[in-house]
GUNUSE-562509 format. One line per field, with one value per atom (N, C-alpha, C): residue in three letters; chain; atom name; y, x, z. Coordinates in steps of 0.001 Angstrom, whole numbers, plus 500000, padded with zeros to 6 digits. Layout:
% GUNUSE-562509
volo <- ALA,...
tortor <- A,...
numar <- CA,...
yy <- Y,...
xx <- X,...
zz <- Z,...
This chain:
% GUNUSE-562509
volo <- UNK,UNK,UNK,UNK,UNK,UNK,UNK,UNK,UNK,UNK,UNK,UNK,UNK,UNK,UNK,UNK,UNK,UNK,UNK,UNK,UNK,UNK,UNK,UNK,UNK,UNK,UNK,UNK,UNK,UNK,UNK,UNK,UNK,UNK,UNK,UNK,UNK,UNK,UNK,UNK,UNK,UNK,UNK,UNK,UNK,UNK,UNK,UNK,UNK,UNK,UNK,UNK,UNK,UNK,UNK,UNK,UNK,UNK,UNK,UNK,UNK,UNK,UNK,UNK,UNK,UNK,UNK,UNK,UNK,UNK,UNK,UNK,UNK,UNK,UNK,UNK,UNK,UNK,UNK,UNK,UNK,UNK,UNK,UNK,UNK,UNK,UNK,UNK,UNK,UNK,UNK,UNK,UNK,UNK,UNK,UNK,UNK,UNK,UNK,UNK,UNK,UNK,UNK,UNK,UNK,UNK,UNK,UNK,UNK,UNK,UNK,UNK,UNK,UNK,UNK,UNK,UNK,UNK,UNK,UNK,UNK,UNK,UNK,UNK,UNK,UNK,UNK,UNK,UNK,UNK,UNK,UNK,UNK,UNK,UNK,UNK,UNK,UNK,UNK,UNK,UNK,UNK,UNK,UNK,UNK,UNK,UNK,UNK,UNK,UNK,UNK,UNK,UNK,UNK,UNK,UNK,UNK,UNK,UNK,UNK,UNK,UNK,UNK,UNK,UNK,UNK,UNK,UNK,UNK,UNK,UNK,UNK,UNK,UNK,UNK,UNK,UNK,UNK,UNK,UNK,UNK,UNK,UNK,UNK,UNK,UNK,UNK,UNK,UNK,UNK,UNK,UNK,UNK,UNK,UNK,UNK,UNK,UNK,UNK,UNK,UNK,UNK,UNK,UNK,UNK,UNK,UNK,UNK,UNK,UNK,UNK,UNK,UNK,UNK,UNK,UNK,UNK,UNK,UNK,UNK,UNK,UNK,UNK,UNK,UNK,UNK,UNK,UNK,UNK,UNK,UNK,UNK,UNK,UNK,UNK,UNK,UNK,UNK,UNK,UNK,UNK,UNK,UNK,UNK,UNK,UNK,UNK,UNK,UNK,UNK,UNK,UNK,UNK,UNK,UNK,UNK,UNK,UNK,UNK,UNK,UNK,UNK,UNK,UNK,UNK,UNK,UNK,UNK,UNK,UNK,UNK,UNK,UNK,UNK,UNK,UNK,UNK,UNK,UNK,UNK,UNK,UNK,UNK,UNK,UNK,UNK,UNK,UNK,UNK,UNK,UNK,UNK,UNK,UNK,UNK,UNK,UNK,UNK,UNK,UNK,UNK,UNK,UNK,UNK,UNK,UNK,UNK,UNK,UNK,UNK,UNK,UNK,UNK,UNK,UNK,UNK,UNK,UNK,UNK,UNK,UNK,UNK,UNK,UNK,UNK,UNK,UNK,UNK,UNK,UNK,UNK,UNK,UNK,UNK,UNK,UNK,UNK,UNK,UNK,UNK,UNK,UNK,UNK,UNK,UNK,UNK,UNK,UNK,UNK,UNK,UNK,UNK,UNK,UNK,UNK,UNK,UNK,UNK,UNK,UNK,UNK,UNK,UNK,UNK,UNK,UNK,UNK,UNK,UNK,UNK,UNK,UNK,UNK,UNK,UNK,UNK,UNK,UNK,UNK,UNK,UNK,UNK,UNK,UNK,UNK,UNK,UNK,UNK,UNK,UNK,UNK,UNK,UNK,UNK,UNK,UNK,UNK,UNK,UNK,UNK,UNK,UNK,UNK,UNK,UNK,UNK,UNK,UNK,UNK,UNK,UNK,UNK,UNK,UNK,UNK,UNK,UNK,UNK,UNK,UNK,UNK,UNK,UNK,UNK,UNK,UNK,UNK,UNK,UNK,UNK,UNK,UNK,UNK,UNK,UNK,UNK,UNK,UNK,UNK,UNK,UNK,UNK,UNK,UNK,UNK,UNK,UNK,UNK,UNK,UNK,UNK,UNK,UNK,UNK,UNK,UNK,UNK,UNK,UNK,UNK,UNK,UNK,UNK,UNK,UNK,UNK,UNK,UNK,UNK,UNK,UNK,UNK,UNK,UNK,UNK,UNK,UNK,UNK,UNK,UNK,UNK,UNK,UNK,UNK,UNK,UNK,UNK,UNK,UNK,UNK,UNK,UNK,UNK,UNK,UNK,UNK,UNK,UNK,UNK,UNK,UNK,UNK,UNK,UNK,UNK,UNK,UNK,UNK,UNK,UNK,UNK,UNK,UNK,UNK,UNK,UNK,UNK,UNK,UNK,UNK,UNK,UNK,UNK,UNK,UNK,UNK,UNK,UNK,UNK,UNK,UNK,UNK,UNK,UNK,UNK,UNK,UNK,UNK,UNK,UNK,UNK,UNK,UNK,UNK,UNK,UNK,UNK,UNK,UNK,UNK,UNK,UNK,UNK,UNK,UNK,UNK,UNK,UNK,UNK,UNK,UNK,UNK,UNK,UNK,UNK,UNK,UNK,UNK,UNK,UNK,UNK,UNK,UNK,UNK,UNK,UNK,UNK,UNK,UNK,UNK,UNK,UNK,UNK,UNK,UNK,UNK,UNK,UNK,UNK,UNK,UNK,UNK,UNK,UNK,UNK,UNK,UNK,UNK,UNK,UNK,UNK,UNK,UNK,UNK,UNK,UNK,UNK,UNK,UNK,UNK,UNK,UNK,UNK,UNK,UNK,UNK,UNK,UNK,UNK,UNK,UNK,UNK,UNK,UNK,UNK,UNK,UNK,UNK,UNK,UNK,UNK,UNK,UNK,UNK,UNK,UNK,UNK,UNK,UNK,UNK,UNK,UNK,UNK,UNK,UNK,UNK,UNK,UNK,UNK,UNK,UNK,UNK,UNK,UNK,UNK,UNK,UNK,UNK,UNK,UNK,UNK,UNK,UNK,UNK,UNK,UNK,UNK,UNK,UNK,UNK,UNK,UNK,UNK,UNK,UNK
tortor <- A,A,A,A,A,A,A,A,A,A,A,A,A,A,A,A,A,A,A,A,A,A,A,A,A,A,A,A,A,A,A,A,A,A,A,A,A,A,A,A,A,A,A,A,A,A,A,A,A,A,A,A,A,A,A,A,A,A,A,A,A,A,A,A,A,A,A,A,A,A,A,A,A,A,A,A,A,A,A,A,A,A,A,A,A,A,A,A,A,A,A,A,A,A,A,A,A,A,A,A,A,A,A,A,A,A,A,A,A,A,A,A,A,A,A,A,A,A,A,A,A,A,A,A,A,A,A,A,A,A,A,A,A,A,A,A,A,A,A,A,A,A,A,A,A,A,A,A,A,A,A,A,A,A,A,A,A,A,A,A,A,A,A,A,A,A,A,A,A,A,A,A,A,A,A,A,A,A,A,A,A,A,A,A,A,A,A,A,A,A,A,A,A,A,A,A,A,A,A,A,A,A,A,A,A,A,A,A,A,A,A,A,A,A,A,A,A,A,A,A,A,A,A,A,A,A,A,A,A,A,A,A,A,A,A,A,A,A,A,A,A,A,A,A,A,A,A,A,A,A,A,A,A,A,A,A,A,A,A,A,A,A,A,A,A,A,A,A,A,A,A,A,A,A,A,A,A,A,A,A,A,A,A,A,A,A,A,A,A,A,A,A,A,A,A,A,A,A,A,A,A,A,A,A,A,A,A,A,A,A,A,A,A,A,A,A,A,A,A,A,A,A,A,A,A,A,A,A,A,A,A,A,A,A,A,A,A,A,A,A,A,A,A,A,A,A,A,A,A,A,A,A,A,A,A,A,A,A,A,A,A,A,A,A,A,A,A,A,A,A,A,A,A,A,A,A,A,A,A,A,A,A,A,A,A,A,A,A,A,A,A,A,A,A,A,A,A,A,A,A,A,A,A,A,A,A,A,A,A,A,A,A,A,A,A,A,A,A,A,A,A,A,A,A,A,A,A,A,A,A,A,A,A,A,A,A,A,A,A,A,A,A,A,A,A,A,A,A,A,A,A,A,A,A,A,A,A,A,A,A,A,A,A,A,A,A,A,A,A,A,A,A,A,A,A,A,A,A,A,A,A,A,A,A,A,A,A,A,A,A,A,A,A,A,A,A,A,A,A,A,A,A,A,A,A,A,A,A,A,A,A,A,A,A,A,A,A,A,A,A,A,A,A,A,A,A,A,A,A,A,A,A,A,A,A,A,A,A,A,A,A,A,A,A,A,A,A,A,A,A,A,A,A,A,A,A,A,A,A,A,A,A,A,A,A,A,A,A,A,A,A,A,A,A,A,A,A,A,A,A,A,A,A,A,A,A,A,A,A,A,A,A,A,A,A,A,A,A,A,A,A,A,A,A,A,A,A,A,A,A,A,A,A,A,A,A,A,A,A,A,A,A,A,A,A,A,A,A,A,A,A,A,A,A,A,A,A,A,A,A,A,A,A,A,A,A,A,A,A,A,A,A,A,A,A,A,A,A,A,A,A,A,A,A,A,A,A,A,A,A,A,A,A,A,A
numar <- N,CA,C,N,CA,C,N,CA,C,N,CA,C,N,CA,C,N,CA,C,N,CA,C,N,CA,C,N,CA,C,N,CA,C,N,CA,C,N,CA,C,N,CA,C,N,CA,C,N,CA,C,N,CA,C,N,CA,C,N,CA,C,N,CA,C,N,CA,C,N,CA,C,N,CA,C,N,CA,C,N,CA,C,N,CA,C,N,CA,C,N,CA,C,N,CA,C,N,CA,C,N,CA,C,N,CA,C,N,CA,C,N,CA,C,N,CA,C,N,CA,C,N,CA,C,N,CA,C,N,CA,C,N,CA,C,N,CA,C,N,CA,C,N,CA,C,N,CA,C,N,CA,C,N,CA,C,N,CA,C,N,CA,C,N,CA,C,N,CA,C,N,CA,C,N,CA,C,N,CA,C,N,CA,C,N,CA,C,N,CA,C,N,CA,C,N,CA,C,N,CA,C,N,CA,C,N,CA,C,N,CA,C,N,CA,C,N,CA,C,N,CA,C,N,CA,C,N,CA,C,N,CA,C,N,CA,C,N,CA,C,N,CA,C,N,CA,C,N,CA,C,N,CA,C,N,CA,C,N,CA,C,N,CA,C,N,CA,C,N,CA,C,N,CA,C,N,CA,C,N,CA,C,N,CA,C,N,CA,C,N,CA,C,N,CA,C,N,CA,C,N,CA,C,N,CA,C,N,CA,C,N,CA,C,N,CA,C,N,CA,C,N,CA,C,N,CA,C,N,CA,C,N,CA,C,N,CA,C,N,CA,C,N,CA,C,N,CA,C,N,CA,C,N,CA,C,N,CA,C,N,CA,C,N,CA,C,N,CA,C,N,CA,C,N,CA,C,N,CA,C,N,CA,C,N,CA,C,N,CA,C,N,CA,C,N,CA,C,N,CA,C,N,CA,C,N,CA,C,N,CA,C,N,CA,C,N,CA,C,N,CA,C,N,CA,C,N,CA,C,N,CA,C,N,CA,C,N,CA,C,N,CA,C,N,CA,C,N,CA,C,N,CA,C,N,CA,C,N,CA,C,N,CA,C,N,CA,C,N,CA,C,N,CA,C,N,CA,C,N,CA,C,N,CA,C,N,CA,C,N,CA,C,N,CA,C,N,CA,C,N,CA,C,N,CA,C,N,CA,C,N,CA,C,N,CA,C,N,CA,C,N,CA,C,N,CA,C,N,CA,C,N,CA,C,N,CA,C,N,CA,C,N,CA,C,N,CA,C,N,CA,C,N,CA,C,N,CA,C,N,CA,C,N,CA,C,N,CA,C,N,CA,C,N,CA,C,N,CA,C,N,CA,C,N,CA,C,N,CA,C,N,CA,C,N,CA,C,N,CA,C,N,CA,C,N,CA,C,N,CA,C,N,CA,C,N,CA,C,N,CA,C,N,CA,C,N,CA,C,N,CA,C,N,CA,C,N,CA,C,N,CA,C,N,CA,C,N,CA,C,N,CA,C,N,CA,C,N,CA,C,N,CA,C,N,CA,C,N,CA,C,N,CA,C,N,CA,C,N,CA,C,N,CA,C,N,CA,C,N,CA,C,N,CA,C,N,CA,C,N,CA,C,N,CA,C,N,CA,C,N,CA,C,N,CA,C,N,CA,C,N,CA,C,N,CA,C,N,CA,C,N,CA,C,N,CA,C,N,CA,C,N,CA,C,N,CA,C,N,CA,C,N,CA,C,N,CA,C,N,CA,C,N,CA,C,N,CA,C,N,CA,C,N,CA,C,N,CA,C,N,CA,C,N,CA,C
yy <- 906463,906795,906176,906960,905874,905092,903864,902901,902437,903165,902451,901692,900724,899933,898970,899371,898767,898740,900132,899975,900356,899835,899697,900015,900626,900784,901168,899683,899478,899217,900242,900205,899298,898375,897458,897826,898480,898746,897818,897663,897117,897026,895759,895782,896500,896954,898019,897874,897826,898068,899515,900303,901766,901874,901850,901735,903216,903497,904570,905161,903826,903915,902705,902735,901138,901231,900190,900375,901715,902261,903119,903609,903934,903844,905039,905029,906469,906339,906827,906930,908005,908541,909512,909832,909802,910083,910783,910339,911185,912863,913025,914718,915256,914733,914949,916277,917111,917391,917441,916915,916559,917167,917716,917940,916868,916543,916171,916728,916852,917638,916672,917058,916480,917073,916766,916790,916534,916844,916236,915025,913989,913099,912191,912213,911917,910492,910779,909663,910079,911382,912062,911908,912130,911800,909907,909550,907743,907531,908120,907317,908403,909314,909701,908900,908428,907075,906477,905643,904173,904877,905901,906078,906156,907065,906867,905777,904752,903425,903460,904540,904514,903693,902965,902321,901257,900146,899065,899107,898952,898738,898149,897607,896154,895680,895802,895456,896487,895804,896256,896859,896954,896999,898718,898796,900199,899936,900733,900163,901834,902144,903418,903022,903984,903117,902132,901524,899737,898698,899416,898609,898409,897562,897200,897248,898231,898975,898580,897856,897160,895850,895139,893592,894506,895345,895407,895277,894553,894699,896253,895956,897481,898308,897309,897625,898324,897249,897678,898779,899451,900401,901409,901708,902876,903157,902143,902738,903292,902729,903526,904895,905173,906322,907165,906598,907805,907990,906614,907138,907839,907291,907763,909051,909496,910069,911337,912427,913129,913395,913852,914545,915595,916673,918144,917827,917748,917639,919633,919075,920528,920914,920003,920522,921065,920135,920345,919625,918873,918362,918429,919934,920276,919735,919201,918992,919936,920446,921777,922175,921321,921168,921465,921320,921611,922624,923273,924672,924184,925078,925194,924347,924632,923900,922195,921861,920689,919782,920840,919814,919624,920594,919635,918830,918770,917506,915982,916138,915304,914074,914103,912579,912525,913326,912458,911993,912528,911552,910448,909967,909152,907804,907781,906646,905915,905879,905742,906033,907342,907564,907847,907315,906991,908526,909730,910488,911760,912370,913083,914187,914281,915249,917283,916820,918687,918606,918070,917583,917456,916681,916970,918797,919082,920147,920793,921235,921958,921682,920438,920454,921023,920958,921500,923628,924033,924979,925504,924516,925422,925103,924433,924172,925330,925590,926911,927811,928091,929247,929689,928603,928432,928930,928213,929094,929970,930896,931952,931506,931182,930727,930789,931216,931270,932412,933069,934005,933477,932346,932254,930100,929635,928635,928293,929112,928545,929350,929335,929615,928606,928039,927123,927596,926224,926254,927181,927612,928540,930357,929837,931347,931760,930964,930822,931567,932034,931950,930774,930764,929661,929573,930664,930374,929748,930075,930092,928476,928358,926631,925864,926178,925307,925245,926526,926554,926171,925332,924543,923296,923183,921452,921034,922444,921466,921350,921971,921986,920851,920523,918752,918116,918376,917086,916696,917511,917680,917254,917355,917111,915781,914155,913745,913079,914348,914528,913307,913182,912152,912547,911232,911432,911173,911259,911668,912494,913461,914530,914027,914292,914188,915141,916321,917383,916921,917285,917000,918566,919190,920299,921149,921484,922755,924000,924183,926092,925967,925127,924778,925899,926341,927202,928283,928843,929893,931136,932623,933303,933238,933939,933975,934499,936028,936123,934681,934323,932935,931699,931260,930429,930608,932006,932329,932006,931882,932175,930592,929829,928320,927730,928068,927367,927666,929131,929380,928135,928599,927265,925962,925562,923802,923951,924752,924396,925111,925812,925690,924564,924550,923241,921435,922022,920476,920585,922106,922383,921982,922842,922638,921511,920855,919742,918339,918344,917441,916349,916592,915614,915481,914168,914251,914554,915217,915877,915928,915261,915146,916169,916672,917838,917665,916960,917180,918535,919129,920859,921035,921463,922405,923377,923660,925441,925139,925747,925455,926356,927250,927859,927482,926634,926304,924748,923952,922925,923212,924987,925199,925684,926143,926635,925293,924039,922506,922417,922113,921892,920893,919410,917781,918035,917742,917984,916533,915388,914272,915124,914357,915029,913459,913138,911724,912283,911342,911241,909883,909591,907522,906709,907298,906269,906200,906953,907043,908152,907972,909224,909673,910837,911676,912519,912672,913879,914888,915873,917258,918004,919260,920115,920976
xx <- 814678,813443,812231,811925,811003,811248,811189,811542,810141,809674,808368,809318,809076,809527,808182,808214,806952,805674,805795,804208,802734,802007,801069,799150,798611,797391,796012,795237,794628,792886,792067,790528,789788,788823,788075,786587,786308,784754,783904,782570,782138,782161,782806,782868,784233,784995,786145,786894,788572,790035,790100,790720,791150,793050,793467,794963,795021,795665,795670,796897,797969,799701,800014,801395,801563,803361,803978,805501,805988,805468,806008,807424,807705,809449,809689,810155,810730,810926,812452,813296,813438,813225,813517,813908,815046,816544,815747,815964,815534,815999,814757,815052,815300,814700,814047,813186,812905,811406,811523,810121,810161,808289,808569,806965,806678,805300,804454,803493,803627,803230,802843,801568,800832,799505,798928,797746,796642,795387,794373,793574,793560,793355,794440,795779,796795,797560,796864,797080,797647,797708,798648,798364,797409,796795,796612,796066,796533,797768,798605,799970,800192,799461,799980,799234,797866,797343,798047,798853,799434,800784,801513,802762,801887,801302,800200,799642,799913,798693,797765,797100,795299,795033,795638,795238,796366,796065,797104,797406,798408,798594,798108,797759,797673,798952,800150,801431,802173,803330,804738,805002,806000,806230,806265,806258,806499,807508,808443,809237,809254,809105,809462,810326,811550,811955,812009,812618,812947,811718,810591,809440,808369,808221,807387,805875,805336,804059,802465,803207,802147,801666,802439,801924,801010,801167,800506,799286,798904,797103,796635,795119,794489,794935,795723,795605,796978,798157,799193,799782,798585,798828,798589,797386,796673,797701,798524,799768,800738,801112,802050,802005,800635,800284,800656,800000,799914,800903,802258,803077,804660,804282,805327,805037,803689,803271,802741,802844,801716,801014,799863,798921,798641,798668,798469,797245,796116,794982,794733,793823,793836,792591,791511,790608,790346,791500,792131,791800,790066,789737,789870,789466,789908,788163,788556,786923,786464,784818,784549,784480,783772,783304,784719,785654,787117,788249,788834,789394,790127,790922,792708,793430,793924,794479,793685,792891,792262,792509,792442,792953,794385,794903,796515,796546,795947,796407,795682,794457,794066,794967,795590,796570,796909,797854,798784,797603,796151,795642,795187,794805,793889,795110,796265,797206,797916,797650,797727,798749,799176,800533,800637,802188,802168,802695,801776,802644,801685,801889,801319,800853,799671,798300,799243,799653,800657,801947,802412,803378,802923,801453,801095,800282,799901,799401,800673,801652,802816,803399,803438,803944,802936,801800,800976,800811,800930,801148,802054,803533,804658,804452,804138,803874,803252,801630,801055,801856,802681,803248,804088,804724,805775,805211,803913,803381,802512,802745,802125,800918,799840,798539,798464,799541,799297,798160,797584,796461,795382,795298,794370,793992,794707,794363,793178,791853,790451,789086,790258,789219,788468,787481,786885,787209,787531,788134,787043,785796,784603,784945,785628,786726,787753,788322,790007,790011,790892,791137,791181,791089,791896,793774,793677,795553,795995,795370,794792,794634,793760,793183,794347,794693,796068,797594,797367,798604,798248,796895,796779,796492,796233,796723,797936,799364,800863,801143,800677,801089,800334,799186,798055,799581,799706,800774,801672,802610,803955,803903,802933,802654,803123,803163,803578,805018,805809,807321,807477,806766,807117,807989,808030,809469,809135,807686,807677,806374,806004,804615,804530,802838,802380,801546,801498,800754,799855,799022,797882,797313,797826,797485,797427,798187,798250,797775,798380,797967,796887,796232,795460,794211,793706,792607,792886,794011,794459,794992,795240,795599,797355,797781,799149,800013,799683,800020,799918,798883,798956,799707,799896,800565,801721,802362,804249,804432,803524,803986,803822,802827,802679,803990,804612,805559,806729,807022,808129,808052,806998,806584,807203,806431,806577,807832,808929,810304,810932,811112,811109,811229,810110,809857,810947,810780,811837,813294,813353,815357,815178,814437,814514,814072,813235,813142,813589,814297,814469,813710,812428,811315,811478,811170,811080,809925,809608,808054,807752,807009,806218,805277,804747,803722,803594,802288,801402,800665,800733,800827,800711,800133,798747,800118,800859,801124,802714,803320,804647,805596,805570,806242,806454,805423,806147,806492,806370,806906,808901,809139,810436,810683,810327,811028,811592,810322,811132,812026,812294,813352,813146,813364,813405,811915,811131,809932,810377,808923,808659,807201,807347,805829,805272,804156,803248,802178,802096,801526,801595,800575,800498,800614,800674,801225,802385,803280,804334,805204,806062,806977,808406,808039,809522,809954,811188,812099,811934,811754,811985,812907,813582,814296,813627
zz <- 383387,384096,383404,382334,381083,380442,380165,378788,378276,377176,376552,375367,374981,373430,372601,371280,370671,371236,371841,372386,371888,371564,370476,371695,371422,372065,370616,370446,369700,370814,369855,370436,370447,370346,369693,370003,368386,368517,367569,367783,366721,365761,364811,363674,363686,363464,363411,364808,364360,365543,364924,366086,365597,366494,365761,366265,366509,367619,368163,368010,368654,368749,368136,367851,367224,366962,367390,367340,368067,369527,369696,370033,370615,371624,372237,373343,374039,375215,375023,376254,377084,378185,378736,380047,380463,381459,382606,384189,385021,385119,385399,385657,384260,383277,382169,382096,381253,380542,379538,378530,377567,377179,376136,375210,374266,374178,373233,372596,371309,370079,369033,368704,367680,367314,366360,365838,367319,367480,368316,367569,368445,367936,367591,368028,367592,368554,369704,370453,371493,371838,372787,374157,374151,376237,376208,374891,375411,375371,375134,375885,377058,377480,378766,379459,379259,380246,380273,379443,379476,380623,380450,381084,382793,382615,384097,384647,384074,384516,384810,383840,384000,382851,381978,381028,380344,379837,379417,378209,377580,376212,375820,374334,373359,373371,373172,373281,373628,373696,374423,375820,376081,377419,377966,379148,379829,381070,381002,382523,382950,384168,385038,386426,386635,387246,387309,386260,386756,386466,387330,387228,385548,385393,384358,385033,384853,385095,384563,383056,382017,382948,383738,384795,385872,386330,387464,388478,388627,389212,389313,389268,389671,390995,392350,393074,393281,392625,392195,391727,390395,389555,390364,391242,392000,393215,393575,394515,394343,392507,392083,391518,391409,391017,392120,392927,394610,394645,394662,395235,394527,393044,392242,390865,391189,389765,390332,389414,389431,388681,388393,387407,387189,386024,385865,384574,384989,384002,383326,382703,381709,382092,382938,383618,384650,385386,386866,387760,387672,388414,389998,390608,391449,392449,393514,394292,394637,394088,394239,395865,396486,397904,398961,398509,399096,398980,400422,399657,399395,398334,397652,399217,400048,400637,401249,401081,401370,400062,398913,397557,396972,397710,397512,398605,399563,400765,400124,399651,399210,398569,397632,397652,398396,399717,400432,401675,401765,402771,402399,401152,400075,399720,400268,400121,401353,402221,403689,403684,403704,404098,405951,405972,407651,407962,407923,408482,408932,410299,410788,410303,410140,409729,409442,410498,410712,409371,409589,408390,406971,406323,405203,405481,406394,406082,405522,406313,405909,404623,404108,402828,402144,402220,401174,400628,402578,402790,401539,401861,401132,399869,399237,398080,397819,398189,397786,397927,398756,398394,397683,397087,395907,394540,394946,393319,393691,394539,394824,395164,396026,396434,397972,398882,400139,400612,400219,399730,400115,399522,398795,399435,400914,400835,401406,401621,402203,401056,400033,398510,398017,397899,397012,395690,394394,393474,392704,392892,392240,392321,393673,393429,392858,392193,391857,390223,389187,387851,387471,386207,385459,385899,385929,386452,387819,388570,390174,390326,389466,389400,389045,387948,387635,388257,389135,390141,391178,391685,392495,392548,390901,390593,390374,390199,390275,391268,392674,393956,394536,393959,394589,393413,392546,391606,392688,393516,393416,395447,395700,397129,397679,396944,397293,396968,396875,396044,394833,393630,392423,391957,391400,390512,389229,388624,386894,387416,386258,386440,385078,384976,383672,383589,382755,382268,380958,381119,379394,379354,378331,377527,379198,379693,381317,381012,379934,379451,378546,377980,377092,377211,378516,378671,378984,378640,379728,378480,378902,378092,378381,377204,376816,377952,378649,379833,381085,381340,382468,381796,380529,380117,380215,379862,380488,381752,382528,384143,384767,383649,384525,383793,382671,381530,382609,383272,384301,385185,386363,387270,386647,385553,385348,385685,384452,384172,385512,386405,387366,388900,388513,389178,388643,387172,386897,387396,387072,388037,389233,389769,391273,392001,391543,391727,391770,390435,389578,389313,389205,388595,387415,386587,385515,385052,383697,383431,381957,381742,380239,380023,379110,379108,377522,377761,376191,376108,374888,374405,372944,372803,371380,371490,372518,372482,372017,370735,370393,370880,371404,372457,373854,374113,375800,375640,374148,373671,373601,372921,372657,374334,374806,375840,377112,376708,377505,376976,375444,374964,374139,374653,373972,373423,372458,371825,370932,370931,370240,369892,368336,367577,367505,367744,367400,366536,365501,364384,364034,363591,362593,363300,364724,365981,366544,365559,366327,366483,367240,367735,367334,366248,366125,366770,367449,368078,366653,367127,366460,367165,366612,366538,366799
């Protein structure tokens, strides 16, 4: 599913390179989940850009599915996003101006997908209701929890069925009670699904409960136990 090898993402500021990653590597099998654990500052959300194609390496390659992701044009990259990725930000980036159900439809109208208006509504529908939000779909995100919010950014993730998710810090704002219940969801969601799913995490408990855990540090990446 993933093949990163020697992949290196170096800054260039004035006067001064700041190597971020360097010789990286990591493999990871569809229908995967896997944590990332490290220090802040460690390089952890730039290689979830680079696996996302919001950003290019300095070297080495990235293949997903098959495809080598690192060649791609801007226009290239932004299709494969729509159509093979999702995103679980730690902010959520939910559009305020739009209810809970208008913002999980949002990717699948924003990629010309060929398919009738009633049909993305319904997927979105069931999605909310999977993670409990059928309640709650003509809420503006100013109404929602923090839990609320983030169980309506895996249901905008998962809307246009991908086949890798990328989480950056999910429970990061949330209390210990709402972090058990989104950690269910994710892993949940990876059975039943079988998406594969990365999730960078501060939190070492919902790092053990994925299971596979790589720690990055110096740039690069050890499997832990």
């Amino acid at each position: 599913m993933i093949e990163a090898r020697n992949l290196s993402r170096v800054y260039e500021t004035p006067g001064e390179s700041v190597k971020v990653l360097e010789g990286l590597d990591l493999t990871v099998g569809e229908g995967e989940a896997v944590a990332l654990v490290g220090p802040s500052g460690s390089g952890k959300t730039t290689l979830l850009n680079l696996l996302g194609a919001l950003d290019r390496p300095s070297g080495g390659s990235i293949l997903i599915d098959g495809k080598d992701i690192t060649g791609f044009t801007p226009e290239e990259a932004s299709h494969f996003r729509n159509r093979s990725l999702g995103f679980i930000f730690q902010q959520h980036h939910l559009l305020p101006q739009l209810s809970v159900l208008e913002n999980v439809m949002v990717p699948r109208l924003a990629g010309d997908w060929e398919e009738p208006a009633e049909e993305t509504d319904k997927r979105a529908r069931e999605l909310l209701k999977r993670v409990g939000l059928e309640h709650r779909l003509s809420h503006l995100p100013w109404q929602l929890s923090g839990g609320e919010k983030l169980r309506t950014a895996v249901a905008r993730a998962l809307v246009n069925r991908p086949s890798l998710v990328l989480a950056d810090e999910p429970t990061g704002l949330l209390d210990q009670a709402s972090s058990d219940k989104v950690a269910d969801l994710l892993l949940q969601l990876n059975r039943e699904e079988g998406v594969t799913m990365i999730v960078v995490t501060h939190n070492i408990m919902l790092a053990r409960r994925i299971g596979r855990t790589f720690a990055l540090a110096q740039g690069k990446l050890e499997e832990v136990s």
